[in-house]
N, CA, C and O atoms as a GROMACS GRO file, in nm:
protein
  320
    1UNK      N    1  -0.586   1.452  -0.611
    1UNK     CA    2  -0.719   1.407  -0.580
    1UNK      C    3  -0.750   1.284  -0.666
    1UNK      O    4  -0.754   1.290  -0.789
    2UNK      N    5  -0.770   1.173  -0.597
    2UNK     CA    6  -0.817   1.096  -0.703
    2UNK      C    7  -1.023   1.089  -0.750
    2UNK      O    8  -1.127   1.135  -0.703
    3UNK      N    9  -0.986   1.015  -0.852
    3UNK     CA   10  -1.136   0.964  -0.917
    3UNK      C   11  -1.231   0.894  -0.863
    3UNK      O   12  -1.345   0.937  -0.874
    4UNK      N   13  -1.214   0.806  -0.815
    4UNK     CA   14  -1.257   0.719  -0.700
    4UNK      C   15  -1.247   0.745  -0.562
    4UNK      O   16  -1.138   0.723  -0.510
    5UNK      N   17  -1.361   0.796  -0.477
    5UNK     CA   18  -1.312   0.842  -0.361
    5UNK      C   19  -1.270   0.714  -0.296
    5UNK      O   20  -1.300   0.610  -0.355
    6UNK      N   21  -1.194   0.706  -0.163
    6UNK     CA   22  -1.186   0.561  -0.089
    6UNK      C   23  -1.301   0.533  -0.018
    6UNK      O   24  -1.394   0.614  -0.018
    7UNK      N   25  -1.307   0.441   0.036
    7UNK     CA   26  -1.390   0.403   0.126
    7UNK      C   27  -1.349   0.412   0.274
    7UNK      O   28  -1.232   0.390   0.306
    8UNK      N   29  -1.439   0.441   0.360
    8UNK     CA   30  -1.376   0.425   0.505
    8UNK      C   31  -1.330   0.302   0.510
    8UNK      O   32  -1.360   0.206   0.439
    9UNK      N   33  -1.212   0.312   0.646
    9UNK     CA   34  -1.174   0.151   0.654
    9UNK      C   35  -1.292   0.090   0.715
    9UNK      O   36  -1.376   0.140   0.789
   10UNK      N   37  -1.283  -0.047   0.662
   10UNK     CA   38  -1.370  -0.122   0.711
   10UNK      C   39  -1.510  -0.128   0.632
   10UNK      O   40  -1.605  -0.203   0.653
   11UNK      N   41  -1.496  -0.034   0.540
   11UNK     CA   42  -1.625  -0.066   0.494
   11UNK      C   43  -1.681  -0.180   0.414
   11UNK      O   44  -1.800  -0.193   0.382
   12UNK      N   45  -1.574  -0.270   0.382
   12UNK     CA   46  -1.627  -0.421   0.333
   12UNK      C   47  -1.543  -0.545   0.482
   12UNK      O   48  -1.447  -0.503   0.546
   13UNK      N   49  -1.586  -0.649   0.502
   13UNK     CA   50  -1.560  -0.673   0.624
   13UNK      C   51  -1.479  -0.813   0.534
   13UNK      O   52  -1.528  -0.881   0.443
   14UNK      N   53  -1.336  -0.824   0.600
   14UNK     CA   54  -1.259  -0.902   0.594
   14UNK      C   55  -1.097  -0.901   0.549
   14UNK      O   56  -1.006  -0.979   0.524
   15UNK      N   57  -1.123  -0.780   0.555
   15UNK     CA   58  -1.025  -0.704   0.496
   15UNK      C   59  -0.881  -0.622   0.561
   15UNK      O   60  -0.792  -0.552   0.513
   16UNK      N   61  -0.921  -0.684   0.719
   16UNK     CA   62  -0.842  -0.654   0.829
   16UNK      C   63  -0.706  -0.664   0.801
   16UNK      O   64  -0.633  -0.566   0.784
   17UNK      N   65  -0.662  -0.810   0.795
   17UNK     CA   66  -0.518  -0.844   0.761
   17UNK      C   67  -0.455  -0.780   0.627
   17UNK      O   68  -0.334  -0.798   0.608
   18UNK      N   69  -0.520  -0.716   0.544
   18UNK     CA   70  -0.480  -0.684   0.416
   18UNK      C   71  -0.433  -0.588   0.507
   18UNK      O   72  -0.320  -0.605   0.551
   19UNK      N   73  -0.530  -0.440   0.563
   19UNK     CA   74  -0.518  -0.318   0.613
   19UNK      C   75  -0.366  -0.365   0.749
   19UNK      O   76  -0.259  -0.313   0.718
   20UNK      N   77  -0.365  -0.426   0.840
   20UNK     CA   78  -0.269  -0.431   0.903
   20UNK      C   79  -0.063  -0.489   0.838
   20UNK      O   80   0.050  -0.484   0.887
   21UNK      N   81  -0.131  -0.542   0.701
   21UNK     CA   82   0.009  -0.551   0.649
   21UNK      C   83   0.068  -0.438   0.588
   21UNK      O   84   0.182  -0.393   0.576
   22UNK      N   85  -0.055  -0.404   0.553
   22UNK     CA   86   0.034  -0.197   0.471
   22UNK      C   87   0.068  -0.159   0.629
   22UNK      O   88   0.185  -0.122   0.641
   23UNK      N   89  -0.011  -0.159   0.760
   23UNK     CA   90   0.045  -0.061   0.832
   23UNK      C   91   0.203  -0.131   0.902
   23UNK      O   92   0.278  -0.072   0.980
   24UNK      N   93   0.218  -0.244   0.855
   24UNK     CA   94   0.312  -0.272   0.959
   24UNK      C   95   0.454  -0.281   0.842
   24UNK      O   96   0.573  -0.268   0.870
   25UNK      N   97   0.402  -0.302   0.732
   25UNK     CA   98   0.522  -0.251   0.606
   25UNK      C   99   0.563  -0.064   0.580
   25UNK      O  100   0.673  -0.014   0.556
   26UNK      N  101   0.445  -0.003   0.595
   26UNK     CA  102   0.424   0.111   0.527
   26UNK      C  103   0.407   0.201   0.696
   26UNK      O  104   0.468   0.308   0.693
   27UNK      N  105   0.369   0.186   0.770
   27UNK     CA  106   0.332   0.268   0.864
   27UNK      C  107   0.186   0.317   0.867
   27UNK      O  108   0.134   0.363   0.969
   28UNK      N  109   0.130   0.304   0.762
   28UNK     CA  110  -0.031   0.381   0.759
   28UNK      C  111  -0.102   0.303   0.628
   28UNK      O  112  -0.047   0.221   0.554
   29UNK      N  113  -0.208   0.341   0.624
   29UNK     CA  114  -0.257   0.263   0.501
   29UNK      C  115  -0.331   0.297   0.404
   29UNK      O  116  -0.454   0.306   0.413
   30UNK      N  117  -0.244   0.328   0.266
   30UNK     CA  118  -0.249   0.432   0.164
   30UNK      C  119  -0.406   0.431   0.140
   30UNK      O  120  -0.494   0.348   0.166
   31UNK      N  121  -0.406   0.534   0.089
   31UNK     CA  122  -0.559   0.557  -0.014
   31UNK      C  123  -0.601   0.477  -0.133
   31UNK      O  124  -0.701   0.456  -0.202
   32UNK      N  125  -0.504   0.450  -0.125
   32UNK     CA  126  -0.501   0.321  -0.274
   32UNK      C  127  -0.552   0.220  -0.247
   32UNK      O  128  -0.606   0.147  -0.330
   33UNK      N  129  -0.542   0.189  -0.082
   33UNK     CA  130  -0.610   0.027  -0.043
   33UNK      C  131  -0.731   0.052   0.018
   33UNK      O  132  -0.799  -0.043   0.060
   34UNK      N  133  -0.781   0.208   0.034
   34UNK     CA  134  -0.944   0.241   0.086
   34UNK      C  135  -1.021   0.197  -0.051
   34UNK      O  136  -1.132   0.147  -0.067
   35UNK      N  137  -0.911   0.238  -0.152
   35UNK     CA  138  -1.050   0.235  -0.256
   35UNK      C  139  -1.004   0.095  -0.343
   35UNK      O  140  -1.063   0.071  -0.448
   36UNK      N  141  -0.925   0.027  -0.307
   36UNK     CA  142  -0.924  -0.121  -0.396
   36UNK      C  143  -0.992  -0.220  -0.318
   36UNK      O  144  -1.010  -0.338  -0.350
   37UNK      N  145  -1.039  -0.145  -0.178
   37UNK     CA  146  -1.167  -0.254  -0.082
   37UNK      C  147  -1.309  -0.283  -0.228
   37UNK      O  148  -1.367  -0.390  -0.243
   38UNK      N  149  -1.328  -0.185  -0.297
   38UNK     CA  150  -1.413  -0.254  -0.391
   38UNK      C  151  -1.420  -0.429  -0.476
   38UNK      O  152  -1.503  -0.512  -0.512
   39UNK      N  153  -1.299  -0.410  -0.474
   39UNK     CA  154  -1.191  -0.542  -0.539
   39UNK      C  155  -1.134  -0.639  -0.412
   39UNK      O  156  -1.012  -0.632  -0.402
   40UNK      N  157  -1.190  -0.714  -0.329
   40UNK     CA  158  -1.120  -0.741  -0.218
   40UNK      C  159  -0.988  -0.874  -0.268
   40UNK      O  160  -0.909  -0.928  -0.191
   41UNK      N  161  -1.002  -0.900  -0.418
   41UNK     CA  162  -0.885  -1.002  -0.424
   41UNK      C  163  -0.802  -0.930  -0.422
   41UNK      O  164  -0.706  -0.930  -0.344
   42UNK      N  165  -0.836  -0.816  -0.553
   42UNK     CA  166  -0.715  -0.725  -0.577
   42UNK      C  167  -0.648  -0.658  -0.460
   42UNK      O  168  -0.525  -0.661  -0.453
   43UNK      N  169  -0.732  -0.587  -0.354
   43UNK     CA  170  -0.648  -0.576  -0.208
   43UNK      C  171  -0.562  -0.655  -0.162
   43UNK      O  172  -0.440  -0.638  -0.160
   44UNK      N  173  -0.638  -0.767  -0.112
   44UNK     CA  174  -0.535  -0.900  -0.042
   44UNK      C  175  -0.442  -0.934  -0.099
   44UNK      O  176  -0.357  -0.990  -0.029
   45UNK      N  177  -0.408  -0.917  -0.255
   45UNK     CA  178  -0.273  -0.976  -0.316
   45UNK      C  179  -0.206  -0.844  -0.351
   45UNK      O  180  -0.085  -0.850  -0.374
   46UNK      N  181  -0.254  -0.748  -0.356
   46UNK     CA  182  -0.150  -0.582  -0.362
   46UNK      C  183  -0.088  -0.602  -0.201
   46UNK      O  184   0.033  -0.613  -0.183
   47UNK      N  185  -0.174  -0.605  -0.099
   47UNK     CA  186  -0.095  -0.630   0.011
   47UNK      C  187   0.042  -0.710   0.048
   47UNK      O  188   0.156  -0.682   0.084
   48UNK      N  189  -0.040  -0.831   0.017
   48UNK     CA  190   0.077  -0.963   0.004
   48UNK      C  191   0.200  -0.905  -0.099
   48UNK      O  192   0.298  -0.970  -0.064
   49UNK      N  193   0.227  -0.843  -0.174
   49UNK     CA  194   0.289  -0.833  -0.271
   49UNK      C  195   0.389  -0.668  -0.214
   49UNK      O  196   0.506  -0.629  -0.214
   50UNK      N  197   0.313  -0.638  -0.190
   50UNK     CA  198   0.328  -0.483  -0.059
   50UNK      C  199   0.429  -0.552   0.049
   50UNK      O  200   0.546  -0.515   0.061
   51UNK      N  201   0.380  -0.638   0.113
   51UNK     CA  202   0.457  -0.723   0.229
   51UNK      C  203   0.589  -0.760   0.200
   51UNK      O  204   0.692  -0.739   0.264
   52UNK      N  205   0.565  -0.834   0.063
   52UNK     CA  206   0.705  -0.903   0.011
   52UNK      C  207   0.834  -0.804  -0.037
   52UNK      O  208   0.956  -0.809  -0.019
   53UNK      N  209   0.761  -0.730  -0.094
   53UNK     CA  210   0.893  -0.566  -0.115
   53UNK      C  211   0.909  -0.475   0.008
   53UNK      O  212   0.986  -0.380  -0.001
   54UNK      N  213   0.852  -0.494   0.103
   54UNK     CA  214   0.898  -0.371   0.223
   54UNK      C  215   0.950  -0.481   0.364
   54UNK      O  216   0.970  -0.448   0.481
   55UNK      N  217   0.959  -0.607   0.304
   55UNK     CA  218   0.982  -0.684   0.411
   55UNK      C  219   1.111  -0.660   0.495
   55UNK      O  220   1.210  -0.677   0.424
   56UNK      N  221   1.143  -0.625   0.626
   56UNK     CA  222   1.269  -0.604   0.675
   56UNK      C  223   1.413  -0.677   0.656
   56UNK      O  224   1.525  -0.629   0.672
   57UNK      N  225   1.369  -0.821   0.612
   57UNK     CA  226   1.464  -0.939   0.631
   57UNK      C  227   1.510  -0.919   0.470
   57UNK      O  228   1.563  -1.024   0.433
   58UNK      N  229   1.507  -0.840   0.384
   58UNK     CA  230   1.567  -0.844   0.265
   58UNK      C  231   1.710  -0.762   0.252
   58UNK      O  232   1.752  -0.665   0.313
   59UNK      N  233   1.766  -0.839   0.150
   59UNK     CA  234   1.870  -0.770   0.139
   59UNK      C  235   1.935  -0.621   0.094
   59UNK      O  236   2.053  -0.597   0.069
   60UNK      N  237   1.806  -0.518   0.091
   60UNK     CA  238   1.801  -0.411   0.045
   60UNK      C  239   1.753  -0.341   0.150
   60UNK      O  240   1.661  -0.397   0.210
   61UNK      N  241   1.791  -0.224   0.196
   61UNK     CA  242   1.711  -0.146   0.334
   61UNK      C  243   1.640  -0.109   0.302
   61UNK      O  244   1.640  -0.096   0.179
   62UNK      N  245   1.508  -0.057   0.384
   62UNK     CA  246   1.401   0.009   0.391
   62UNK      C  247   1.418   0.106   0.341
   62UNK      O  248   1.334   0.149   0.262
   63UNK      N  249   1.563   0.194   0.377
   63UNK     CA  250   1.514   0.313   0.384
   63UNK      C  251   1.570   0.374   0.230
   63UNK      O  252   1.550   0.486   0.182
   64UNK      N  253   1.662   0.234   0.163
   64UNK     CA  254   1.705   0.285   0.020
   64UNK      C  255   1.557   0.249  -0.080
   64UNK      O  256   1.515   0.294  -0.187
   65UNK      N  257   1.503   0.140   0.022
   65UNK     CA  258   1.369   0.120  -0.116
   65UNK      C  259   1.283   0.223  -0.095
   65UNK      O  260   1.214   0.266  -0.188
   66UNK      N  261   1.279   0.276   0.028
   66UNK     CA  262   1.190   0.430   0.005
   66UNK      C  263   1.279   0.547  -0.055
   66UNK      O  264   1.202   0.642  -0.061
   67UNK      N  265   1.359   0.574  -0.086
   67UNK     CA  266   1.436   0.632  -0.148
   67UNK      C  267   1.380   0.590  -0.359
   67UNK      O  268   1.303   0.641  -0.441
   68UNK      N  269   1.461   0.494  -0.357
   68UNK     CA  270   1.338   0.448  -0.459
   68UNK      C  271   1.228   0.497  -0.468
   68UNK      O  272   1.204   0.591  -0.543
   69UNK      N  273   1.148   0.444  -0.397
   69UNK     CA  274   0.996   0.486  -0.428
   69UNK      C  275   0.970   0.626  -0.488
   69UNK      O  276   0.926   0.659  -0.597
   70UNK      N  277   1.023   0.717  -0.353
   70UNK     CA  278   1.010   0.839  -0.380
   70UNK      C  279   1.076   0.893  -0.507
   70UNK      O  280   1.028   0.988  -0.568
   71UNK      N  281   1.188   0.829  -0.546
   71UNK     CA  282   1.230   0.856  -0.709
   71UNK      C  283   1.172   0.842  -0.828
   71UNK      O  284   1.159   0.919  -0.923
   72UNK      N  285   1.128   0.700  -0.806
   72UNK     CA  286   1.018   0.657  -0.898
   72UNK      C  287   0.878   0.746  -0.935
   72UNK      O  288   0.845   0.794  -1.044
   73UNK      N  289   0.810   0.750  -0.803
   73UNK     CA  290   0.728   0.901  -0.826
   73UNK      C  291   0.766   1.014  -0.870
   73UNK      O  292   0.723   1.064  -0.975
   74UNK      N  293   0.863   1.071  -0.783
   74UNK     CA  294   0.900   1.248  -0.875
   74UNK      C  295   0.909   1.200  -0.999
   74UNK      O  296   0.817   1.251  -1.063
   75UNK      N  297   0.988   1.108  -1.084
   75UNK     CA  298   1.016   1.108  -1.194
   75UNK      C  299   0.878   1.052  -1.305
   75UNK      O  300   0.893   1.056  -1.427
   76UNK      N  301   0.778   1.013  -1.255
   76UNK     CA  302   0.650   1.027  -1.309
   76UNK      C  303   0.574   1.127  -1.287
   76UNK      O  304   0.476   1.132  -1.362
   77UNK      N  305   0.589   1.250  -1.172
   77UNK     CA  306   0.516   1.321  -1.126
   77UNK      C  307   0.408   1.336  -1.051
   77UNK      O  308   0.309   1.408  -1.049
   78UNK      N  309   0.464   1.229  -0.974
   78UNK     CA  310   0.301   1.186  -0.875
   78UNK      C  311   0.383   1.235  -0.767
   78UNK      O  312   0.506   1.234  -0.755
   79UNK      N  313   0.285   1.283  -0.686
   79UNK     CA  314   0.262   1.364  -0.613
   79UNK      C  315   0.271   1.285  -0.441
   79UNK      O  316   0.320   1.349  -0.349
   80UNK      N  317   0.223   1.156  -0.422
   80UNK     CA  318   0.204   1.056  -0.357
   80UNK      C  319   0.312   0.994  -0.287
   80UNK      O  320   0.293   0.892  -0.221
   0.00000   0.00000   0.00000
């Protein structure tokens, strides 16, 4: 559960293209970017930055950097 609840999408307006780059990197669009809509720079450049590590055209697969990911978490204990 986090501290900060999110916000519905959309609830600050401009924020579209941020929300459609998590879904088209990530498939859906974490809870982390409902509630960093408070911060709309901090969104738009977590995105952009989101984009640049899940990008298809890299030389690392998708499916080893989610492999990663998911390592990286268990081994901090997040749950996410």
């Amino acid at each position: 559960m986090s501290r900060i609840e999110p916000l519905p999408m959309g609830s600050v307006p401009g924020l579209e293209e941020s929300f459609e780059r998590y879904r088209k990197s990530l498939g859906f669009v974490p809870n982390s970017a409902l509630i960093l809509q408070r911060k709309p720079a901090i969104l738009k450049a977590l995105a952009q930055l989101s984009s640049a590590i899940w990008a298809p055209d890299s030389e690392v697969s998708v499916g080893f950097k989610r492999l990663i990911a998911w390592m990286a978490s268990k081994a901090h204990g997040c749950n996410y």
